[in-house]
N, C-alpha and C positions, 0 to 999 in steps of 0.2 A: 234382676229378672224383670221381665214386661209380658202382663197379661194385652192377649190380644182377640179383640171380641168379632165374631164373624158375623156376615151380612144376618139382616137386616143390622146398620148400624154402623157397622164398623169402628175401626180405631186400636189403639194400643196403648196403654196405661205409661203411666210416669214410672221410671227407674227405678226401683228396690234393689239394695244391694244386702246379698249373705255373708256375712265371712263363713269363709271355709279352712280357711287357718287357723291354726293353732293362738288361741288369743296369750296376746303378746303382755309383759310387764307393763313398758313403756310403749311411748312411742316418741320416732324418731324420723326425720324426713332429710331428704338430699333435695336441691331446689339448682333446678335449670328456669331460664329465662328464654322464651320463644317469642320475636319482633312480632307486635300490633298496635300498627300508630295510630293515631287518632281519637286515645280518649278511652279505655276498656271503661265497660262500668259493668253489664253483667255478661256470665258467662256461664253456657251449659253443657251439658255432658252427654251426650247417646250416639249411639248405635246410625251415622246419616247414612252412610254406603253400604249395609248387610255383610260387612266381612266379618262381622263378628268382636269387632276392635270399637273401643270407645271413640270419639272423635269432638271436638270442642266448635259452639255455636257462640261467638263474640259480639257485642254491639260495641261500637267505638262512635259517643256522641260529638267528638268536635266534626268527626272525619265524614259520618254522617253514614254508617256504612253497616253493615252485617258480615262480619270475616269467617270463615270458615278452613277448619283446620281438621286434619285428618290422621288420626292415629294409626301408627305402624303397630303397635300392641306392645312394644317395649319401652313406652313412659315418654318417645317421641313424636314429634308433631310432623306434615306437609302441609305447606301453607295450599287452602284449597282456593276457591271461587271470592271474590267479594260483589256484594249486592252494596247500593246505592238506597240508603231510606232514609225520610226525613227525618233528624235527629232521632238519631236511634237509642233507647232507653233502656225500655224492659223488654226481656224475650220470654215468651212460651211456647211448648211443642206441642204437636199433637195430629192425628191425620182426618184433617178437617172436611176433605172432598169423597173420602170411603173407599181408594184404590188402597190402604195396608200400603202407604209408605208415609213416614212423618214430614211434615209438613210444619214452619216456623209461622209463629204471629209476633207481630217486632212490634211495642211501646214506642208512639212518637211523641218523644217529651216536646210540649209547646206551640206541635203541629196539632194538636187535636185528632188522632190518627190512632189507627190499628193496619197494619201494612200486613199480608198474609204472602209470604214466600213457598208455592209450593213443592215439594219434593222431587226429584227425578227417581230416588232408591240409590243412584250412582255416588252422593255424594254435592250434585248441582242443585239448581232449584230453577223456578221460571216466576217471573212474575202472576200473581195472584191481586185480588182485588187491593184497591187501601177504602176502609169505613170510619168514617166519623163519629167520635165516641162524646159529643157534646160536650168537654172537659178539656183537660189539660193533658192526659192522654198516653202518660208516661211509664204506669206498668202494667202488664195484662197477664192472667189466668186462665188458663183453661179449665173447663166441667160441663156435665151434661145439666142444667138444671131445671129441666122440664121433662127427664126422661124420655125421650122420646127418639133417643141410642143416638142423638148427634151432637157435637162436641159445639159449648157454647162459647162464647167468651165476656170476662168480667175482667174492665180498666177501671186502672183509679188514677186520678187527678184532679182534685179537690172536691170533686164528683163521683160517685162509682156510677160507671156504665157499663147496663148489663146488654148484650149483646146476643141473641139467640142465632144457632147458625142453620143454616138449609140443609146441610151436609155436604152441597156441591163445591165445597171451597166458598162460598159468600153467607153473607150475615144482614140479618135484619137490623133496622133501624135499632138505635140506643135506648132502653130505658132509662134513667139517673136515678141515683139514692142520695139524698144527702148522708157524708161520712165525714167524720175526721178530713180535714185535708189534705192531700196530696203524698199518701203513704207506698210501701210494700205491701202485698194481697195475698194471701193464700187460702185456697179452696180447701175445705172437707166435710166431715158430717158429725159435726158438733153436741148435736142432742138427741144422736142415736134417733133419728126417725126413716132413717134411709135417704133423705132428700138432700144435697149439697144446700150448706153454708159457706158462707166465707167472713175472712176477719180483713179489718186494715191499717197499720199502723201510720201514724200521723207524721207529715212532714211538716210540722210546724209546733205542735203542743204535746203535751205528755199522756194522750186519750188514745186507745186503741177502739175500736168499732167493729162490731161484733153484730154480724145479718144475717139471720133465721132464713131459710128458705124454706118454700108454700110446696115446692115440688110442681110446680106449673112455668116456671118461670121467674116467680115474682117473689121480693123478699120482704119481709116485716120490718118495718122502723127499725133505725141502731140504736142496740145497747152500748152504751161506754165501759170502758175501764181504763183505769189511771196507772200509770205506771209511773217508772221513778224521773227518767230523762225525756226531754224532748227531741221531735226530729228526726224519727227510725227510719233508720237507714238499713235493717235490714229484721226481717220474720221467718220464724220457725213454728209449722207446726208439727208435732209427735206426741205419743206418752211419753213424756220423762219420767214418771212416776211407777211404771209400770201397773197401772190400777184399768187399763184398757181404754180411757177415756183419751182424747185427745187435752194437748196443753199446749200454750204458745207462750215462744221466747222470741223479747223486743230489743235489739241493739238501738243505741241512739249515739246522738253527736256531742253527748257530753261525759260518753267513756262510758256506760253501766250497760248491760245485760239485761234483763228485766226478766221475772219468769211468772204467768200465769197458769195455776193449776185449773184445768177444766173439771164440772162437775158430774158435767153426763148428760145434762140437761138443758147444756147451750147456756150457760152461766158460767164465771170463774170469777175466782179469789186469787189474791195477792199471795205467791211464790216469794223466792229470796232475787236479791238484785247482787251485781257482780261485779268489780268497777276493773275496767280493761284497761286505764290509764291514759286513751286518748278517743278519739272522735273517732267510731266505730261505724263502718260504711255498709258491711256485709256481714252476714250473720249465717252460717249454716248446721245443720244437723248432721251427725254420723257417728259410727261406733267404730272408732278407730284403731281401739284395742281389740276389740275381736270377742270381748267379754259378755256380748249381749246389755251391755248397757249405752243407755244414747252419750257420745259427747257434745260441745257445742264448740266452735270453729269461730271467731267473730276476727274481722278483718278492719286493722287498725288503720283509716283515711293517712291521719299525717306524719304520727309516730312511726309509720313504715315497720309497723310490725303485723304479729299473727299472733291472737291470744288464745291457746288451747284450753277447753276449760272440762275436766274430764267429768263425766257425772258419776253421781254415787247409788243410782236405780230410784231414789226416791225422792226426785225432784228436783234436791239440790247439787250442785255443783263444787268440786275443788277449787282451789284461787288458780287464777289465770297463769299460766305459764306462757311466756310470749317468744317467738323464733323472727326473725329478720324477714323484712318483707320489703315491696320494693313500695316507691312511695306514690303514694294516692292508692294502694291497696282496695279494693271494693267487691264488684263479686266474685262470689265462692262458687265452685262448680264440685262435688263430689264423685271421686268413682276409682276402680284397679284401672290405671291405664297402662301399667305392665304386666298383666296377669299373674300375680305371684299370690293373689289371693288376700290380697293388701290394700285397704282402701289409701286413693292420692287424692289429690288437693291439687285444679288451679285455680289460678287467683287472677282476676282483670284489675291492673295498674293501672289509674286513671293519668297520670302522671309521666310515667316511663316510659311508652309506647311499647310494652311489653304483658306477656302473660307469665305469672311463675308459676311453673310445675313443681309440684313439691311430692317425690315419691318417697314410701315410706321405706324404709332400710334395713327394720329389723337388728338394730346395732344389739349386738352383745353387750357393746360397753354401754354404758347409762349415757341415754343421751342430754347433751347442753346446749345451752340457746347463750350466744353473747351478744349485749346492748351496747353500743358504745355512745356518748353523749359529748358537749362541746361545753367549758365554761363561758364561752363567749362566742357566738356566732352571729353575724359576720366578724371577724376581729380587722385590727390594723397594722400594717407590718410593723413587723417588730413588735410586738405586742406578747406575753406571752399568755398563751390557752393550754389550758390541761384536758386533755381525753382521760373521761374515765369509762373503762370498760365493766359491765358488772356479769360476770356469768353466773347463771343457774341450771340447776338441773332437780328434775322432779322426782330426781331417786336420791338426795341427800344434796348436803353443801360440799363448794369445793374446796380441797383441802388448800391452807395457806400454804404461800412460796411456789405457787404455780404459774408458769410464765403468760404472760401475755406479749404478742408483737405486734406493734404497731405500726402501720405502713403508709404512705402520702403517692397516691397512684403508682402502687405496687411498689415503690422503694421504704426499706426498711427505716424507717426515723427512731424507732427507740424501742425500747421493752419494757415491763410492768410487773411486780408479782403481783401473785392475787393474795388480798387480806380479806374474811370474809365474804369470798368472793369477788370483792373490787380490787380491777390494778390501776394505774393511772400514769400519764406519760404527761412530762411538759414544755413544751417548743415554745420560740420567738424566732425560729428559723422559715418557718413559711414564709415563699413569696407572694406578692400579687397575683390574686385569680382564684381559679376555682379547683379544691382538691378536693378528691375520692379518700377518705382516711378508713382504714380497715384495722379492726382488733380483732387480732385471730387467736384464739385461745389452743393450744398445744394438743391439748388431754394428757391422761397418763393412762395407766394401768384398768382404773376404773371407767374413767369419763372420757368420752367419744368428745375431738375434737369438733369446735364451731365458732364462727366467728359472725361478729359486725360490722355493717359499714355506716358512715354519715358525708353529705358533703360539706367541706368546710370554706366558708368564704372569706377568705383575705382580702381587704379594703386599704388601696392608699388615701392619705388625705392629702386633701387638696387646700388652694388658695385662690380667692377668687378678686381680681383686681377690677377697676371701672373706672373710666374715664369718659368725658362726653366733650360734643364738639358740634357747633360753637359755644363757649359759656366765657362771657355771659352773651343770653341771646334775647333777639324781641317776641314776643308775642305774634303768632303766627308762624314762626318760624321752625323749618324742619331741625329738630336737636337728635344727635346720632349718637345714642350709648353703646358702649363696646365693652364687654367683659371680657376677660383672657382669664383662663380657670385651667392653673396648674397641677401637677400630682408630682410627689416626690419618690423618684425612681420606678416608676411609672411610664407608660405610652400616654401620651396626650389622649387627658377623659375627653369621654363622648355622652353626648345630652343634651338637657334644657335648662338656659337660662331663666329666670325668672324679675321682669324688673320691677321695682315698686317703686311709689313717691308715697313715701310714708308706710301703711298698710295697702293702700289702693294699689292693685293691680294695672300697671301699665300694659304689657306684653310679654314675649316669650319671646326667645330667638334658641336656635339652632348651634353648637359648636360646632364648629370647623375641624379641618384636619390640623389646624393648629393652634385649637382649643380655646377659638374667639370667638365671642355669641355677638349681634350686634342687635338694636331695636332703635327704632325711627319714629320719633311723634312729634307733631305741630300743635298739641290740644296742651300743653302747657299754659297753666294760668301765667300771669305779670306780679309774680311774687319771688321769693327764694324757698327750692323744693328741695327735700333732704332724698335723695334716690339713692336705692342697693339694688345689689344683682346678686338673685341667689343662683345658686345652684343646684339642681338636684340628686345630685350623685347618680352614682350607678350601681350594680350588680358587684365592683373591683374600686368604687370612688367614692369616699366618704364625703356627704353632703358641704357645703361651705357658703358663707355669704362676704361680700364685698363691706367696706368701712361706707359708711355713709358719704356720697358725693353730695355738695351743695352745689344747684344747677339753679342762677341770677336768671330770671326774666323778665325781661323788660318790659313798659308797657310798649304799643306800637304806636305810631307817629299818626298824626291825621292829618289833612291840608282841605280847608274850608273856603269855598268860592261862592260866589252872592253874583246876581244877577238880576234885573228888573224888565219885567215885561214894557214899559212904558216909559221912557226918561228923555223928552220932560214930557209931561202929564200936566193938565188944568186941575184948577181946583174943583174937589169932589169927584175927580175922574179917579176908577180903581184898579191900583199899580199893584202887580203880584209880580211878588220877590221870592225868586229858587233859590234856596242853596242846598247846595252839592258838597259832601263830607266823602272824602277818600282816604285809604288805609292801604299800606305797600302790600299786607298779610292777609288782611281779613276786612270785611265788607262794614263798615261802624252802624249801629243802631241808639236810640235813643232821643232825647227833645234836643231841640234847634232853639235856641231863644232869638227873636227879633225886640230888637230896639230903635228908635227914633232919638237920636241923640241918647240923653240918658233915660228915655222914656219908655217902658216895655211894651211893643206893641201887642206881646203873644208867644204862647209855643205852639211848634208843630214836633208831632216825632218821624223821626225817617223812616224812609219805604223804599229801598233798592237807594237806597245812600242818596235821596233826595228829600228835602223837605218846605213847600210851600206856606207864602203867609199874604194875602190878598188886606190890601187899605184902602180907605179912598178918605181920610180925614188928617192927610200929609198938609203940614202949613204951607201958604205959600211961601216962593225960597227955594234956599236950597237946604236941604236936610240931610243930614250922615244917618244910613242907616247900618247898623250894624246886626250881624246873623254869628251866634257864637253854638259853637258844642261844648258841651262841657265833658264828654270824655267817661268813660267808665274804668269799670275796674281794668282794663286790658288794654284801654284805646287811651294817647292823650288827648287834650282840650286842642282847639284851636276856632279863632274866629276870623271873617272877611268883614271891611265894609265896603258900601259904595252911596257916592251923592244923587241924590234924588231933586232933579228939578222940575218945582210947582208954581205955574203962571196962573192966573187970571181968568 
């Protein structure tokens, strides 16, 4: 149900949903998968076209997009319109400009942004303003919180920007609140004064932030609370309690639930915590059974699961019952989207390029959820891994000697009984690559058939060879490494080499189509260098490194020439002598020593492979004067001389 408030004002409220059905024992879901590539992260649920049929609002952040899909009313989708927004994040709805059609506001994570999509009523939309929310800008709410019957809006990223709107579709400049950093946001009225609050759960620390609003606008310093995990990824606000008051529950990134009892008065206390078993993206509220009591819904990031957690009306919650989900799971959108009077479940797959629908079934038989797991993944052929599948069910355990099949992209590999529930199957027959493995659990009489899937990565190993060329070489000189990196029964891997001299990073090169990497360097020192070439595997290619090659380098050769400005020269007349140091590789630097017979006249050091020495206290005669280098770590020595004759 959606209240809808007439002019002055305008607008229409967030979704309510009644059951009308008969509340159910259990519950039990059927789950289709509808294509949305680029990244789901949230997903919502209303009424875009007026047919009366639910319909889904997707943001997909690599792709950069807002998907729109359109419910037939029997649990299917049409793919609708896609809109273009900067990194799309968080979505909220609401009809921002007062025509009484809804209107989208898209989170631009990273853009600093609030993009407003507005409505046609058809289903469409048209470009709306984009506002600047002075932050990071990634998830937004809607509320009125100045009364003043126009919908406002509040982002948070690592900032809360509060945002007032004109009603024409545009929005006033940002207010900021310092919050907790970078969380999920949800609007309501917390301490019973009539005025929206809102709370924000932290994307970094384990603090939730809790901000009074003045009913003008404007909100009071945060209050803190602390909860068990850091990094919420997803907020609920409801009574769980049934005591009238509002309470919020925090999903975080290290598997827990969190639950905050509020007390009436815009304060709360520590609830119980719930551990979901993996990195929890999406969190939502809803009463699934039909019994009037809240559940909570929390959407497992990597485990590729859905943890049911059913409530018991006074706060706390049953243990998590989890159902297969696809991977990267995150948000949760709630609603019947086959009218059968049954709330469904989609879910945005950050991961999969998909949404899963998960409509509820109503199974007679008790329904099961099966996990299946890898004792080793990636593995190596021929290797053996054991799948073990565990099934449960929230109406009893299942009974032993129940079959489980296990299957390697849909062909049958083997079967399992269940022992307390676990069967387990165990191969060394997978090949190289990538498989889809499924445990699909039978049922019987009591327990409704359900199954798992994992994908399993088979890895060959490899060998990685190196040879270089020329060795041994000089200094200066181009030395060509070549790696040839095999796989056994394998396609020739694909990747990057890695070459070292010693720890030190020389370069990278590229495999080839026949699985040779090469690298070129001339910056070799005049020593003996121990060089490997790793590899770095792949996706199907077990990492590997070469035996150490020893690559000889030489020093480089020099050739020293001597020249004199003046020969012969009088006595006291001043003879300046060049010499010139040459290198086949590299340009030589360093002192020059000058001598007169065995007598040092001086150094100079070179400058463009020249270096001068001016005298004028040459005996008369003839004198040898000799000009030596001596050579560095990489250059050898070499000297010139020439006779110098001094008259009278």
């Amino acid at each position: 149900m959606t209240v809808v408030s007439p002019s002055p004002g305008g607008g229409a409220s967030n979704t309510i949903f009644f059951p009308i059905a008969v509340p159910e024992a259990s519950v039990s879901f059927s789950r289709t998968d509808i294509s949305s590539a680029g990244g789901n992260i949230t997903v919502v649920a209303l009424d875009l076209n007026g047919d009366g049929k639910l319909d889904l609002a997707a943001t997909t952040y690599y792709d950069s997009t807002v998907r729109i899909f359109l419910g037939n009313g029997d649990g299917t989708f049409t793919p609708g319109q896609t809109y273009s927004v900067c990194h799309a994040h968080g979505l909220a709805t609401g009809d921002f400009n007062g025509d009484g059609i809804t209107d989208l506001a898209v989170g631009n994570s990273g853009c600093g942004q609030i993009t407003i999509l507005l409505g046609n009523g058809d289903g469409t939309f048209r470009a709306g303003g984009t506002f600047e929310t002075g932050g990071n800008g990634g998830e937004v709410e809607v509320g009125d919180f100045n009364g003043d019957g126009k919908l406002d809006l509040v982002s948070e990223g690592y900032t809360a920007a509060v945002l007032l709107g004109n009603g024409d579709g545009t929005f006033q400049a940002p207010v900021n609140y310092p919050t907790v950093a970078g969380g999920l946001v949800v609007v309501g009225d917390f301490n019973g004064d009539g005025h929206l609050d809102f709370a924000v759960g932290s994307g970094s620390d384990s603090a939730v932030s809790v901000m009074l609003g003045n009913g003008d606008g404007t909100f009071q310093p945060q209050a803190q609370y602390q909860v068990k995990g850091t990094n919420h990824g997803g907020i609920v606000l409801a009574d769980l309690n049934q005591d009238g008051k509002l309470d919020l529950a925090v999903s975080d990134n290290e598997g827990w639930v969190s639950v905050l009892l509020g007390n009436g008065d815009g304060t709360f206390r520590t609830g119980g915590n719930y551990d979901t078993g993996g990195l929890t993206a999406g969190l939502a509220g809803a009463d699934l059974k039909g019994d009037g009591i809240l559940d909570l819904i929390a959407a497992n990031y990597y485990s590729s699961s859905l943890s049911l957690l059913l409530g018991n009306g006074d706060g706390t919650f049953q243990a998590p019952f989890n159902y297969a989900a696809g991977y990267g799971a995150r948000g949760i959108a709630v609603g019947d989207f086959n009218g059968d009077g049954r709330l469904d479940l989609a879910v945005g797959n950050q991961f999969t390029d998909s949404i899963s629908i998960y409509l509820q079934t109503g199974e007679s038989k008790a329904p099961t959820s099966t996990m299946v797991v890898s004792s080793l993944n990636p593995s190596l052929r021929g290797q053996a891994v054991t799948f073990t599948a565990t099934v449960a069910s929230i109406d009893g355990e299942i009974p032993d000697g129940e079959q489980v099949t296990f299957y390697a992209c849909g062909t049958v590999i083997g079967t399992g009984t269940t022992s307390g529930g676990v069967a387990t199957f165990t191969t060394s027959l997978l090949g190289v690559g990538t498989h889809s493995i499924k445990a699909a659990y039978v049922g019987d009489a009591t327990f409704a058939p359900s199954s798992g899937m994992l994908t399993q990565i088979v890895q060959a190993n490899t060998t990685t060879a190196l040879v270089s060329s020329p060795n041994a070489s000089t200094f200066g000189q181009a030395v060509v490494l070549e790696a040839t990196v095999t796989a056994v029964a394998a396609p020739k891997p694909t990747g990057t080499v890695t070459f070292k001299d010693g720890t030190a990073t020389l370069g990278t090169g590229i495999l080839d189509a026949s699985g040779v990497a090469t690298f070129s360097t001339s910056t070799l020192s005049a020593r003996r260098h121990l060089i490997t070439a790793s590899y770095g595997g792949g996706v199907h290619y077990r990492a590997s490194t070469s035996a150490r090659l020893t690559q000889t380098v030489k020093k480089a050769n020099s050739t020293t020439t001597l020249a004199s400005s003046l020969n012969p020269a009088t006595e006291g007349q001043a003879v300046t002598f060049t010499a010139k140091v040459t290198s086949p590789t590299v340009e030589p630097t360093g002192p020059v020593t000058f001598m007169a017979g065995q007598t040092v006249l001086g150094k100079r050091h070179l400058k463009g492979g020249e270096a001068q020495f001016t005298t004028s206290t040459l005996a008369i005669g003839s004198t040898t004067v000799t000009a030596t280098y001596g050579g560095c770590a990489n250059i050898a020595d070499s000297s010139a001389s020439a006779t110098q004759e001094v008259s009278q």
